[in-house]
N, C-alpha and C positions, 0 to 999 in steps of 0.2 A: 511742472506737469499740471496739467488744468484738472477738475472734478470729474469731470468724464473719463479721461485717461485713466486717472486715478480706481476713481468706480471700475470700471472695466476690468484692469489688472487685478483689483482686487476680488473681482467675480470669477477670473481665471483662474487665479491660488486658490480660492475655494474649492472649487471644481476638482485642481489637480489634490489636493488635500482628500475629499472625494476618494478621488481614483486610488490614490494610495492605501487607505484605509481601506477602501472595495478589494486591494488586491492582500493586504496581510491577513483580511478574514480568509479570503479563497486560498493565501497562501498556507496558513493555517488548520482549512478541512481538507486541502488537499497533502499534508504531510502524515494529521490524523488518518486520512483513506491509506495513505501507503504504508503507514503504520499495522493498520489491522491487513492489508494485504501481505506484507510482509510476515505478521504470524501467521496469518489462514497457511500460508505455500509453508510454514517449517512446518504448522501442526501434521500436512497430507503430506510432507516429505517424509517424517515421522512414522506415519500411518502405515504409507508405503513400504518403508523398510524393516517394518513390522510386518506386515502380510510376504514380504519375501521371503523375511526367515520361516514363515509358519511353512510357504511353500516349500522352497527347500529341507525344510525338517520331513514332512511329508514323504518329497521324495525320496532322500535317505532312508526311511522305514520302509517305502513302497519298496526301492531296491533290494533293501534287507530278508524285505521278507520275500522277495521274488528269488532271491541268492537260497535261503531253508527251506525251498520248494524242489 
C-alpha cells in the first residue's frame, strides 16, 4: 500500500471514529430526553387519575345530595 493510500484510509477511520462517537453523544441525550419524557407522561397520568377521582367523588356527593332534596 503506498503513503497516500495509507494517509487516505487512515483520514477515513478517523472520520468514521468521528461519526461514532458524534452518534453515542446523541445516542446518549436522546435516551436522557426519553427518560425525562417518560416521567413527565406517568407524573400527568398520575395527575390525571387524581383529578378523576376528585371528579367522581364530587359527583357522588352532587348525587347524594340531590337524592335528600
Amino acid at each position: 500500500m503506498e503513503d497516500a493510500d495509507l494517509r487516505a484510509l487512515t483520514a477515513k477511520l478517523e472520520l468514521l471514529i468521528q461519526s461514532v462517537e458524534h452518534l453515542k453523544v446523541q445516542n446518549r441525550q436522546l435516551r436522557a430526553s426519553e427518560k425525562a419524557w417518560r416521567e413527565e407522561r406517568a407524573h400527568l397520568i398520575e395527575k390525571n387519575e387524581m383529578a378523576r377521582h376528585k371528579v367522581e367523588s364530587m359527583i357522588s356527593r352532587l348525587k347524594a345530595l340531590e337524592q335528600d332534596t
